[in-house]
Biopython code that builds the backbone (N, CA, C, O; Angstrom):
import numpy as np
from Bio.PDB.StructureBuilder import StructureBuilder

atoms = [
    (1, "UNK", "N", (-3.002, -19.006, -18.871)),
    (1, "UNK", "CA", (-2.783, -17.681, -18.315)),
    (1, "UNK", "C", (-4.128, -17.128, -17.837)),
    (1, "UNK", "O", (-5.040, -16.893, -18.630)),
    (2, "UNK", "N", (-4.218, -16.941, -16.614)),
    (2, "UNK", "CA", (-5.525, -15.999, -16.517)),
    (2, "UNK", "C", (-5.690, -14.328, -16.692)),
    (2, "UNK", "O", (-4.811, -13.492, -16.899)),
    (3, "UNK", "N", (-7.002, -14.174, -16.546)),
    (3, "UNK", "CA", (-7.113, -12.685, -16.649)),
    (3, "UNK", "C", (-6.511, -12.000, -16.267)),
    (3, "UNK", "O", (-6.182, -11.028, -16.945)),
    (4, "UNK", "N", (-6.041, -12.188, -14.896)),
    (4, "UNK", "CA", (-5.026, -11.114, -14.139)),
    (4, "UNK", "C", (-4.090, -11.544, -14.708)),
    (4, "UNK", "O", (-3.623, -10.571, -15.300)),
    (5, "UNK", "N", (-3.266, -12.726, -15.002)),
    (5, "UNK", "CA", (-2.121, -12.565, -15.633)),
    (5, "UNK", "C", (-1.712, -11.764, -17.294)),
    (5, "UNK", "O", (-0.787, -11.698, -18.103)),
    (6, "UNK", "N", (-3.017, -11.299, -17.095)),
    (6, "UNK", "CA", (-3.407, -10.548, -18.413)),
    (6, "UNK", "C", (-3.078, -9.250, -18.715)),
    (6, "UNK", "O", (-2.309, -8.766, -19.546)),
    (7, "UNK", "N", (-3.775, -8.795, -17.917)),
    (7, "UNK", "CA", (-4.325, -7.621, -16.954)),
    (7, "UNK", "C", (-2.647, -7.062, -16.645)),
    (7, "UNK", "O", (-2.031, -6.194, -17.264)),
    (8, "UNK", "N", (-2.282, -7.717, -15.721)),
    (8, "UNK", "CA", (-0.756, -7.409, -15.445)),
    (8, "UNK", "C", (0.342, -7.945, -15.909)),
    (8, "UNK", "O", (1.466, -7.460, -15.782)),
    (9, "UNK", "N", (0.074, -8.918, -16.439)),
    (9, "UNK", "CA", (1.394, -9.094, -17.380)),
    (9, "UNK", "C", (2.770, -9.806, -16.735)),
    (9, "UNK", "O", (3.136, -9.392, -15.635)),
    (10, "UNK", "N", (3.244, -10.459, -17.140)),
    (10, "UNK", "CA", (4.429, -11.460, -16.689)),
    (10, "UNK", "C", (5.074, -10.150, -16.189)),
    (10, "UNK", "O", (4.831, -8.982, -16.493)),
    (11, "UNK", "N", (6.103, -10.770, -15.205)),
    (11, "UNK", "CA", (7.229, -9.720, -14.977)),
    (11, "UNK", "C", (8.510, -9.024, -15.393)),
    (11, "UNK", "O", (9.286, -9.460, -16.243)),
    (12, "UNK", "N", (8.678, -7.702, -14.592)),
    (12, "UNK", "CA", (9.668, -7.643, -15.538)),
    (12, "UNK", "C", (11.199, -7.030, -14.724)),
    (12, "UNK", "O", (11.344, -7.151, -13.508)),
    (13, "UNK", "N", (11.778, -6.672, -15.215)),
    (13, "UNK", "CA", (13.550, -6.638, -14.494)),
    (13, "UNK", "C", (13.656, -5.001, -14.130)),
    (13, "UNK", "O", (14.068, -4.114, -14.878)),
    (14, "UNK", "N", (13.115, -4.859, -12.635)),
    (14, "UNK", "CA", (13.879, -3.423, -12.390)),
    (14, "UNK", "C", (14.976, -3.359, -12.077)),
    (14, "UNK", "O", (15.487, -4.436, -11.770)),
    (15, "UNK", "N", (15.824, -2.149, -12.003)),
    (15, "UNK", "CA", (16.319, -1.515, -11.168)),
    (15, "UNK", "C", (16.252, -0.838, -10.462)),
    (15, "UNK", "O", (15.806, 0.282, -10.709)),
    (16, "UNK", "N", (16.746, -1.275, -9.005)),
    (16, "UNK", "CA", (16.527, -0.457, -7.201)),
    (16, "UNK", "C", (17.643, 0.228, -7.022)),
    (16, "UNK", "O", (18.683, -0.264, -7.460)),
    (17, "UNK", "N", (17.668, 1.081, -6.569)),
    (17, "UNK", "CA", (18.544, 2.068, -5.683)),
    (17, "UNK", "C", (19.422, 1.199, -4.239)),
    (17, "UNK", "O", (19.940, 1.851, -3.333)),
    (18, "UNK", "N", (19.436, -0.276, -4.282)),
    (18, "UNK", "CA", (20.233, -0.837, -2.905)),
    (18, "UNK", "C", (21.205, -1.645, -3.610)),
    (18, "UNK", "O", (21.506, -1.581, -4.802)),
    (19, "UNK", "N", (21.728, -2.542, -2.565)),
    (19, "UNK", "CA", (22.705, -2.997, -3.256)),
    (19, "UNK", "C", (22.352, -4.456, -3.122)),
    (19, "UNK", "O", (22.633, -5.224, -4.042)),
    (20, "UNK", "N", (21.762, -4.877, -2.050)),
    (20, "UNK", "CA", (21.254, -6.319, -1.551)),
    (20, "UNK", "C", (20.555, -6.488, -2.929)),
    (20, "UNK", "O", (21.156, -7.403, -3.493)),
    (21, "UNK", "N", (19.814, -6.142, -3.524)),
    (21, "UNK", "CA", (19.091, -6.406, -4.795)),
    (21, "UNK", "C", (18.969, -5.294, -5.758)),
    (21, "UNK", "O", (18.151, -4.375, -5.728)),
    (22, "UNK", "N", (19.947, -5.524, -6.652)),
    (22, "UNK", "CA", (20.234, -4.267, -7.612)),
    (22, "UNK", "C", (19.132, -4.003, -8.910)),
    (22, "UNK", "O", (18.730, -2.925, -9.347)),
    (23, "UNK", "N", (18.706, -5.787, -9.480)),
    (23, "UNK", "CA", (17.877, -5.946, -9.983)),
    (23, "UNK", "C", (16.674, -6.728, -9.536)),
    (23, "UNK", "O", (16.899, -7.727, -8.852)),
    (24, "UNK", "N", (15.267, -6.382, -9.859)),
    (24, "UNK", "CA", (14.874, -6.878, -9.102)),
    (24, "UNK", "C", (13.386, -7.738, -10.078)),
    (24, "UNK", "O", (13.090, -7.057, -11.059)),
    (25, "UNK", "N", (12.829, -8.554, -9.986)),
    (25, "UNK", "CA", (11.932, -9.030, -10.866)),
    (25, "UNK", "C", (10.100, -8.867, -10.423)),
    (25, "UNK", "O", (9.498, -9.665, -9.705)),
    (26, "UNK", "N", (9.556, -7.741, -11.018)),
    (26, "UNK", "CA", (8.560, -7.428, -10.456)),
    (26, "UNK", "C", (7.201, -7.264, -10.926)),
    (26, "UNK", "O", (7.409, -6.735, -12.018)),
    (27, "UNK", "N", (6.173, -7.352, -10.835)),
    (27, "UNK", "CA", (5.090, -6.896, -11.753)),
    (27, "UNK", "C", (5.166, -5.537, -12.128)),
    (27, "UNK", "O", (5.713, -4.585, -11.572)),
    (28, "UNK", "N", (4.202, -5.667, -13.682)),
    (28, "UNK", "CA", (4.437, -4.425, -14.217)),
    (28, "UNK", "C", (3.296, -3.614, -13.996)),
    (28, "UNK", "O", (2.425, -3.178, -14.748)),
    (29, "UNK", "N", (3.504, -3.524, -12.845)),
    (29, "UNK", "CA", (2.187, -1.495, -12.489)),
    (29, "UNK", "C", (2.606, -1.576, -11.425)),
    (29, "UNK", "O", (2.690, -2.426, -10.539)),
    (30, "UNK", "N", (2.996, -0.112, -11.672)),
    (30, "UNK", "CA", (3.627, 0.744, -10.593)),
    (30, "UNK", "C", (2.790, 0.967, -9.431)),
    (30, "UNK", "O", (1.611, 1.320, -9.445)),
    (31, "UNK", "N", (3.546, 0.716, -8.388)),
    (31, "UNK", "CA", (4.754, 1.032, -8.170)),
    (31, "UNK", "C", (5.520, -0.262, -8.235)),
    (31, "UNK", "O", (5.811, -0.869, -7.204)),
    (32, "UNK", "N", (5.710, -0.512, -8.932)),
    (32, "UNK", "CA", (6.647, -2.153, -9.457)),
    (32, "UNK", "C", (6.925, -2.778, -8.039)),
    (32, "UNK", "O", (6.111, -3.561, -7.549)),
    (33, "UNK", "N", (8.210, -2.386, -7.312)),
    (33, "UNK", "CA", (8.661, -2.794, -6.617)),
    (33, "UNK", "C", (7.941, -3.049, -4.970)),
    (33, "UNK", "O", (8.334, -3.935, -4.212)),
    (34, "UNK", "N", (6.833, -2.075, -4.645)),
    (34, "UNK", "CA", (6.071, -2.026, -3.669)),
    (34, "UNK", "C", (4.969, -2.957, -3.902)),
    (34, "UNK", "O", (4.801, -3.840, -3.061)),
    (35, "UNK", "N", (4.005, -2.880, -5.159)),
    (35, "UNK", "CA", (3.501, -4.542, -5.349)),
    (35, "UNK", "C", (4.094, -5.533, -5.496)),
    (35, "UNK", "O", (3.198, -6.257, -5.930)),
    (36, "UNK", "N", (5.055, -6.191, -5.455)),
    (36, "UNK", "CA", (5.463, -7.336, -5.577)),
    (36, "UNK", "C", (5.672, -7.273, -4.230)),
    (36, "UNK", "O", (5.316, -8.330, -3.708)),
    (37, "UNK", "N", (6.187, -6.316, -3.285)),
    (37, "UNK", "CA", (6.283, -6.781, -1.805)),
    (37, "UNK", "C", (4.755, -7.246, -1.303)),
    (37, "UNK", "O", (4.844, -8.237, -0.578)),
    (38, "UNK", "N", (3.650, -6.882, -1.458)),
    (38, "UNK", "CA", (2.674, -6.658, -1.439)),
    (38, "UNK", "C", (2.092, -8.209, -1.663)),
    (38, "UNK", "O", (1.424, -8.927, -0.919)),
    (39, "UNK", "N", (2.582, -8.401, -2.885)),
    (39, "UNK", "CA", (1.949, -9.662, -3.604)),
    (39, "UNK", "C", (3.167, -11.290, -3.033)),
    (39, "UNK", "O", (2.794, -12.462, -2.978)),
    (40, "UNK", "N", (4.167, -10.907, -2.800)),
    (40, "UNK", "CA", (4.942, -12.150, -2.652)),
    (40, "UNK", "C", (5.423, -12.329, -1.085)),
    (40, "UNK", "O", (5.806, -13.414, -0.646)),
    (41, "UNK", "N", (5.345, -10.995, -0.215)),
    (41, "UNK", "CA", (5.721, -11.042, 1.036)),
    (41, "UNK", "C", (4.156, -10.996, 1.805)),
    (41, "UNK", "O", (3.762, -11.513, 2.850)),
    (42, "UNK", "N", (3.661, -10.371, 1.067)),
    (42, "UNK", "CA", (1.723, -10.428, 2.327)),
    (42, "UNK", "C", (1.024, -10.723, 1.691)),
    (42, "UNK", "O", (-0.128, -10.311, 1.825)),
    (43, "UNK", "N", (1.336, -11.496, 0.784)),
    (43, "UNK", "CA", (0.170, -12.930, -0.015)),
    (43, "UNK", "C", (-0.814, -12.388, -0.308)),
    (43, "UNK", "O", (-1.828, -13.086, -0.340)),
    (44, "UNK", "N", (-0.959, -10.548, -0.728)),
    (44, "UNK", "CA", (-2.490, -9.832, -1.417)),
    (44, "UNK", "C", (-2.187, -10.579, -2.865)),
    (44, "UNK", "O", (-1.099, -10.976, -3.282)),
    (45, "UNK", "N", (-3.148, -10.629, -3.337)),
    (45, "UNK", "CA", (-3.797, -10.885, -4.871)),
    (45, "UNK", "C", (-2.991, -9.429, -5.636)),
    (45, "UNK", "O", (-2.927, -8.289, -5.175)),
    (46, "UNK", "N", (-2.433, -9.963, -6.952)),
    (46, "UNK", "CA", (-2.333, -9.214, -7.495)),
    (46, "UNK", "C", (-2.906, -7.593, -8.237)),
    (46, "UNK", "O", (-2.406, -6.520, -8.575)),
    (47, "UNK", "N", (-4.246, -8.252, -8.210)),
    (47, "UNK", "CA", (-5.556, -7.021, -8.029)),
    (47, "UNK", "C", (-5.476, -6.001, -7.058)),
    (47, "UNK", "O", (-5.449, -4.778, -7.194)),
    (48, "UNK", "N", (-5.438, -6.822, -5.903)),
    (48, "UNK", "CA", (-5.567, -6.046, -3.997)),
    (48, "UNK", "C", (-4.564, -5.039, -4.157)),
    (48, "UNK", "O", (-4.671, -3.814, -4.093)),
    (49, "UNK", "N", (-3.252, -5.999, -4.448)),
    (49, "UNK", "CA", (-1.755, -5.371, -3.707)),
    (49, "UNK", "C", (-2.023, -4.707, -4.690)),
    (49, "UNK", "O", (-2.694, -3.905, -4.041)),
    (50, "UNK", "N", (-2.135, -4.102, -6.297)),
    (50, "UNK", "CA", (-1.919, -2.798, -7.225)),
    (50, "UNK", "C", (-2.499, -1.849, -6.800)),
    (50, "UNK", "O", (-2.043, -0.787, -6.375)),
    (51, "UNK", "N", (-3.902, -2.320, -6.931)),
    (51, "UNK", "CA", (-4.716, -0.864, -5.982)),
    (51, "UNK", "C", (-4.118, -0.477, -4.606)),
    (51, "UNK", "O", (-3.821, 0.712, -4.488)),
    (52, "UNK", "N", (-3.946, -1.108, -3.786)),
    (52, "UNK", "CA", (-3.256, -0.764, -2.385)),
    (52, "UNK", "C", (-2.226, 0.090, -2.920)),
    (52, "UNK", "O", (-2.446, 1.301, -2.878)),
    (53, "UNK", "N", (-1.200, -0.295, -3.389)),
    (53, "UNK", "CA", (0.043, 0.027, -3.901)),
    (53, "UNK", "C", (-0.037, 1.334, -4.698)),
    (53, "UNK", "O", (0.944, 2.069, -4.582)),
    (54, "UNK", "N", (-1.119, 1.785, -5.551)),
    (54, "UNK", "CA", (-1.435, 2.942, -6.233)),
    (54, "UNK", "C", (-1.952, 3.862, -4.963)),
    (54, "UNK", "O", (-1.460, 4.984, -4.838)),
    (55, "UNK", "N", (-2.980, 3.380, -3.983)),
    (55, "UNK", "CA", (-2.999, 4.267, -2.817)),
    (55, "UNK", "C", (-1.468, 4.845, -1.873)),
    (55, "UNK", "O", (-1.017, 5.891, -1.406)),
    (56, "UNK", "N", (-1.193, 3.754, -1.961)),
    (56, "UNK", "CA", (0.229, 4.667, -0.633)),
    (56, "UNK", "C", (1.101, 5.338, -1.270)),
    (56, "UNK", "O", (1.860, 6.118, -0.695)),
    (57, "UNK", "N", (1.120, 5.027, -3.165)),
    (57, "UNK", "CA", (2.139, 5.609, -3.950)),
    (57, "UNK", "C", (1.525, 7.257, -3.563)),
    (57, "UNK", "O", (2.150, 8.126, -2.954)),
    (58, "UNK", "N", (-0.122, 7.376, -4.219)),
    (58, "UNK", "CA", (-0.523, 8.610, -3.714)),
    (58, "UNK", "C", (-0.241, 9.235, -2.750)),
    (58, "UNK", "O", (0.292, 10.332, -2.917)),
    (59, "UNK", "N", (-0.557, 8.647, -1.136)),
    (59, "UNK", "CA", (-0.156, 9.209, -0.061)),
    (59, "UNK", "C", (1.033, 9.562, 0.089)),
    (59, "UNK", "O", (1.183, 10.635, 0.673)),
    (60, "UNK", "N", (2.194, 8.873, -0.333)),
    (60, "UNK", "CA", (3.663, 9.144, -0.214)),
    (60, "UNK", "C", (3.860, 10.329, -0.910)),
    (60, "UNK", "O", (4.335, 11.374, -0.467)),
    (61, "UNK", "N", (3.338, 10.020, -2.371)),
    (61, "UNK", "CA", (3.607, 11.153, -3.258)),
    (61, "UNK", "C", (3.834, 12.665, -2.276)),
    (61, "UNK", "O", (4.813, 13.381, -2.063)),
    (62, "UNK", "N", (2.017, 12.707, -1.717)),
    (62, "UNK", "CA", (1.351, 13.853, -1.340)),
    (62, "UNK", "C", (2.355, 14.757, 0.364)),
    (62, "UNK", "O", (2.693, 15.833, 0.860)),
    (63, "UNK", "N", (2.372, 13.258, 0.545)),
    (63, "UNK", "CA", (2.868, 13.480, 2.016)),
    (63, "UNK", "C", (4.204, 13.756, 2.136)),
    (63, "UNK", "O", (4.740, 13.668, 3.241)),
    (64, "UNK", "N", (5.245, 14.298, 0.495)),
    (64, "UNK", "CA", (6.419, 14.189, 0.450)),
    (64, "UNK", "C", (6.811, 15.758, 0.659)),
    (64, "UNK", "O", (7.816, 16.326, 1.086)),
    (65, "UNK", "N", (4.868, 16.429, -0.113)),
    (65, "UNK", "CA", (5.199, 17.740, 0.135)),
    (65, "UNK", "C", (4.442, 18.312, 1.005)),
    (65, "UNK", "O", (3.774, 19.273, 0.623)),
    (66, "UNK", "N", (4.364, 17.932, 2.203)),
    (66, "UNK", "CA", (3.353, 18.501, 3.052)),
    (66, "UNK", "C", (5.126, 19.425, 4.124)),
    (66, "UNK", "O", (6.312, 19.099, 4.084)),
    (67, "UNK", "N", (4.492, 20.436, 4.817)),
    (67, "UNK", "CA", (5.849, 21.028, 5.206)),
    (67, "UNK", "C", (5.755, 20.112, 6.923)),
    (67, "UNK", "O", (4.848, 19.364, 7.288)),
    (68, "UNK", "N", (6.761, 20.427, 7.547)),
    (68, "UNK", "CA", (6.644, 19.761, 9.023)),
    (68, "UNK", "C", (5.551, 19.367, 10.303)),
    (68, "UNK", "O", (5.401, 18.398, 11.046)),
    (69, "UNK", "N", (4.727, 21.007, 10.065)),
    (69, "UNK", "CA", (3.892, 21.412, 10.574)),
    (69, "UNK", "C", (2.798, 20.210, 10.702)),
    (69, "UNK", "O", (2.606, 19.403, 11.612)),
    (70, "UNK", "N", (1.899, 20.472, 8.948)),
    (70, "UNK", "CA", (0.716, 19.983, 8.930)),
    (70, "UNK", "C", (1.317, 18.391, 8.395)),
    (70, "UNK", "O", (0.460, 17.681, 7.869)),
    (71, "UNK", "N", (2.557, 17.885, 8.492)),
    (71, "UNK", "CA", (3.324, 16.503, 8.432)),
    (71, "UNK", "C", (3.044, 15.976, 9.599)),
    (71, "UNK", "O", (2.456, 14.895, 9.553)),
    (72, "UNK", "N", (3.329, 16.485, 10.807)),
    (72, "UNK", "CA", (3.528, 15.801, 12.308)),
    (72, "UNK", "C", (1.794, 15.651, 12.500)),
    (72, "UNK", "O", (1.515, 14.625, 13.119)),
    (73, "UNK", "N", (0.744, 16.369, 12.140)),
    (73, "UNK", "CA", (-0.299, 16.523, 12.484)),
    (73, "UNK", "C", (-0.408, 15.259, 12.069)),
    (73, "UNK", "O", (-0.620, 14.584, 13.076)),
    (74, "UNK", "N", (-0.373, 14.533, 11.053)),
    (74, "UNK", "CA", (-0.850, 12.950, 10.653)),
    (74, "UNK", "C", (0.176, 12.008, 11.169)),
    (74, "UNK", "O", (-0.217, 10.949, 11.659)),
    (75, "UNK", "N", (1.744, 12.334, 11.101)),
    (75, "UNK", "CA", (2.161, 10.580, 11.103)),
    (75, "UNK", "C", (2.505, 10.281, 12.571)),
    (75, "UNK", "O", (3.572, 9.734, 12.847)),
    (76, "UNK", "N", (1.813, 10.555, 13.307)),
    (76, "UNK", "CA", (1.212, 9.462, 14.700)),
    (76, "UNK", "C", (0.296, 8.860, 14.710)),
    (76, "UNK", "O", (-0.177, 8.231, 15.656)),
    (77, "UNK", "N", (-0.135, 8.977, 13.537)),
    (77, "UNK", "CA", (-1.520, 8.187, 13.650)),
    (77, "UNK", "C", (-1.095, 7.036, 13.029)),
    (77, "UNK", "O", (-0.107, 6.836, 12.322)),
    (78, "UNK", "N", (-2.153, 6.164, 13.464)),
    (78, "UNK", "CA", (-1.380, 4.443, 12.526)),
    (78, "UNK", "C", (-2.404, 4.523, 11.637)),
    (78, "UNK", "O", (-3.380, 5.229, 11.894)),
    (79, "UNK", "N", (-2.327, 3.930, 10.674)),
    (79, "UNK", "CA", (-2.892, 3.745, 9.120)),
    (79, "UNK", "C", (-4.806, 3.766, 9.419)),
    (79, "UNK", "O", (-5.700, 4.517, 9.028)),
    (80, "UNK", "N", (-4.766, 1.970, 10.698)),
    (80, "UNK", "CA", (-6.128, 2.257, 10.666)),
    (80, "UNK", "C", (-7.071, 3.622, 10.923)),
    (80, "UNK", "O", (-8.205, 3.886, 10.523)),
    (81, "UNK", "N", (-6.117, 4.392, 11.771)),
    (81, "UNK", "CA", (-6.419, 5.638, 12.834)),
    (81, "UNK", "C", (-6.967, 6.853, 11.970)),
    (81, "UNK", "O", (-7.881, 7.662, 12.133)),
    (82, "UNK", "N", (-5.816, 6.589, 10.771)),
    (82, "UNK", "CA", (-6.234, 7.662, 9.830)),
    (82, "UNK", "C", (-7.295, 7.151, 8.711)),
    (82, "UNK", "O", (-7.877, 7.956, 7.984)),
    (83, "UNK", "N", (-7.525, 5.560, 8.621)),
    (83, "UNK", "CA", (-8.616, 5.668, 7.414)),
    (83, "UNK", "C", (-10.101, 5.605, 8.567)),
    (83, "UNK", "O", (-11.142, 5.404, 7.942)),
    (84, "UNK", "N", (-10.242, 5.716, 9.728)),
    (84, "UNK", "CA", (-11.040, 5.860, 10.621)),
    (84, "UNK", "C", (-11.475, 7.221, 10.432)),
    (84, "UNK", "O", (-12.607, 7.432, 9.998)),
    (85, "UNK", "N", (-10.315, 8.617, 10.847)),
    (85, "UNK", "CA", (-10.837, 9.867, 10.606)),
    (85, "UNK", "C", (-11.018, 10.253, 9.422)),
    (85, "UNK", "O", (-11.706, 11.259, 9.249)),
    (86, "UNK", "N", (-10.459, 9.571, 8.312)),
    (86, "UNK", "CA", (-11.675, 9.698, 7.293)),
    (86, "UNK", "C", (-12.744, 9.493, 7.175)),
    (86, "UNK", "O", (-13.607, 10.269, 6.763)),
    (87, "UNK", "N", (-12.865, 8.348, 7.540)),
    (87, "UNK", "CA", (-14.007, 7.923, 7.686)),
    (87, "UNK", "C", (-15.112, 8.853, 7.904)),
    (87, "UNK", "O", (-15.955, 9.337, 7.149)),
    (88, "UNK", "N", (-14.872, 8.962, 9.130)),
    (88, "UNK", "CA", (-15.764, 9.662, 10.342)),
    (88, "UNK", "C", (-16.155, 10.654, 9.343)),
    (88, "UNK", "O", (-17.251, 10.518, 8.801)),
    (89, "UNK", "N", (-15.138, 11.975, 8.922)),
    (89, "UNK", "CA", (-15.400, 12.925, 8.110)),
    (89, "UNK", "C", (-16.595, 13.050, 7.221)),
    (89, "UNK", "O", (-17.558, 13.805, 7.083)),
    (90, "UNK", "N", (-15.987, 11.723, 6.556)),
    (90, "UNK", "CA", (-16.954, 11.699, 5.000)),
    (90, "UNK", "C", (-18.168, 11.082, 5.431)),
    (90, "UNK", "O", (-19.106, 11.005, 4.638)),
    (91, "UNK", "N", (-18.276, 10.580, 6.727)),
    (91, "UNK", "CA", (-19.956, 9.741, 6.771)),
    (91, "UNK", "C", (-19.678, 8.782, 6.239)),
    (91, "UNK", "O", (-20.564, 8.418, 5.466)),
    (92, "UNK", "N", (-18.461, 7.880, 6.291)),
    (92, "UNK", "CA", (-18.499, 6.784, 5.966)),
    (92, "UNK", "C", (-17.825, 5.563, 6.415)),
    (92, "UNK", "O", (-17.419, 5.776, 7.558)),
    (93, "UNK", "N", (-17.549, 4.485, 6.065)),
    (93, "UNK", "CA", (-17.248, 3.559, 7.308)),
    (93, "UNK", "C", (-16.122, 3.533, 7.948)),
    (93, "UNK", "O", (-15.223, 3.107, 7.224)),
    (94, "UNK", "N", (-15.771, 3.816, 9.036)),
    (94, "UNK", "CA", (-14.810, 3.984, 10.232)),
    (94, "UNK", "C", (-14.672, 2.963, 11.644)),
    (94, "UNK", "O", (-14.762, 3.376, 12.800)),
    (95, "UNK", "N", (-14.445, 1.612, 11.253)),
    (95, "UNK", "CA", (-14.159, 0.850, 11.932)),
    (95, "UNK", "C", (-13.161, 0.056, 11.778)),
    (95, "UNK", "O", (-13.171, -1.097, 12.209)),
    (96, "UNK", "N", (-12.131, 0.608, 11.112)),
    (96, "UNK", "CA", (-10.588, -0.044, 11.373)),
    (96, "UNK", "C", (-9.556, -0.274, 11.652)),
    (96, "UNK", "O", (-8.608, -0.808, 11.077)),
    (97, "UNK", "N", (-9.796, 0.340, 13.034)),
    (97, "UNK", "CA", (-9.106, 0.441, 14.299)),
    (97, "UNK", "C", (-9.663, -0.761, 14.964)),
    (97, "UNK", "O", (-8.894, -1.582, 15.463)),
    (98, "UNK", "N", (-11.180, -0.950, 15.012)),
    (98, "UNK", "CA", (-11.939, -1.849, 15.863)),
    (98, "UNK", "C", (-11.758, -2.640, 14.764)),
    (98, "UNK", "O", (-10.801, -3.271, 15.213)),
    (99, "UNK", "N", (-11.867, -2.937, 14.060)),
    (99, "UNK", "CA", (-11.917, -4.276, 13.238)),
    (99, "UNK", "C", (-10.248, -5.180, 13.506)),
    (99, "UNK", "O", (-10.325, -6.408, 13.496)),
    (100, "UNK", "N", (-9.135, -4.681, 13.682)),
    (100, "UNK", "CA", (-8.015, -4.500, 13.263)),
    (100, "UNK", "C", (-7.516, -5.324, 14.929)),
    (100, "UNK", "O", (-6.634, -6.160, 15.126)),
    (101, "UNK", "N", (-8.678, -4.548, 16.113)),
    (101, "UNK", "CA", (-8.047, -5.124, 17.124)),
    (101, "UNK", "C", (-8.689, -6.298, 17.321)),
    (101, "UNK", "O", (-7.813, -7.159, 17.401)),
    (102, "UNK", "N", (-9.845, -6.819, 17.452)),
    (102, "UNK", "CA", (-10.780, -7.896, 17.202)),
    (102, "UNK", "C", (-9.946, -8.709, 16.395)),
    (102, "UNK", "O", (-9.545, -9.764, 16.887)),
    (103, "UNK", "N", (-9.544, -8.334, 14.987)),
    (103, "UNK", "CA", (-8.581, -9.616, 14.416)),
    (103, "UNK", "C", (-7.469, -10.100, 15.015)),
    (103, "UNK", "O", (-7.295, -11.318, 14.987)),
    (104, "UNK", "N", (-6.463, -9.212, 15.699)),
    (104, "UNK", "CA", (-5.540, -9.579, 16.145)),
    (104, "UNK", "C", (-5.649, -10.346, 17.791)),
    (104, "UNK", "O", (-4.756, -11.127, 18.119)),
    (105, "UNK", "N", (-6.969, -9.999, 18.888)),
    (105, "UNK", "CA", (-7.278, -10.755, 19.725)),
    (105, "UNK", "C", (-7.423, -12.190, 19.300)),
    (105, "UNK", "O", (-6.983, -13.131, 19.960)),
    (106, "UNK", "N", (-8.146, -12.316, 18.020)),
    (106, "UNK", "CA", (-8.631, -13.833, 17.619)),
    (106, "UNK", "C", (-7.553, -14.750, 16.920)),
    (106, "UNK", "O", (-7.568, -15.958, 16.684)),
    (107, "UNK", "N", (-6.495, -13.652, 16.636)),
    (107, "UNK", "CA", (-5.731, -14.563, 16.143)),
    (107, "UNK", "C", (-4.790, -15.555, 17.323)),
    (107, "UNK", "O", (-4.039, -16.444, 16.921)),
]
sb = StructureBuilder()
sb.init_structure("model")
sb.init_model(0)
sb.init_chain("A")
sb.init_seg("    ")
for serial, (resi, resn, name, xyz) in enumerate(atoms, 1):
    if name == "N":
        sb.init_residue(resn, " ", resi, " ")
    sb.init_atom(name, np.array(xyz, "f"), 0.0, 1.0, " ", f" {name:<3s}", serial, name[0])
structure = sb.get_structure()
């Protein structure tokens, strides 16, 4: 067993709200069901996809109560777009828009 299998722990049996998969078998840190997409559909490391997965849980959380207004102000932006104007903000690195198109030319 390694560390991460340590760390996170064998899996375990949720239950989803669909019907295609009622139960579902997932790692245990939340958001259960969004890391394992994370980890078994886009091949992140179990490490990557939790932290990722604890970020968008945040954003979702946050963005559940934002009202229409200051809602529409962000979701046109695509993901890189918005960790860019963060970026920019904080003085800190803002190239993943450009990084993002460069990968996908080379691929």
């Amino acid at each position: 067993m390694s560390d991460l299998d340590k760390v996170y722990g064998p899996r375990v049996r949720v239950a989803t709200l669909n019907d295609k998969e009622p139960i579902k078998e997932c790692v245990n840190v939340t958001p259960r069901v969004f890391n394992t997409y994370l980890i078994d559909d886009l091949h992140m490391t179990k490490e990557r996809a939790c932290k990722i997965g604890k970020a968008v849980e945040h954003l979702w959380e946050e963005a559940t109560h934002l009202d229409c207004h200051n809602r529409s102000a962000i979701m046109d932006l695509s993901v890189a777009e918005l960790l860019d104007l963060y970026g920019k903000q904080e003085d800190a690195y803002s190239s993943f828009q450009e990084q993002h198109i460069l990968y996908k030319r080379d691929l």
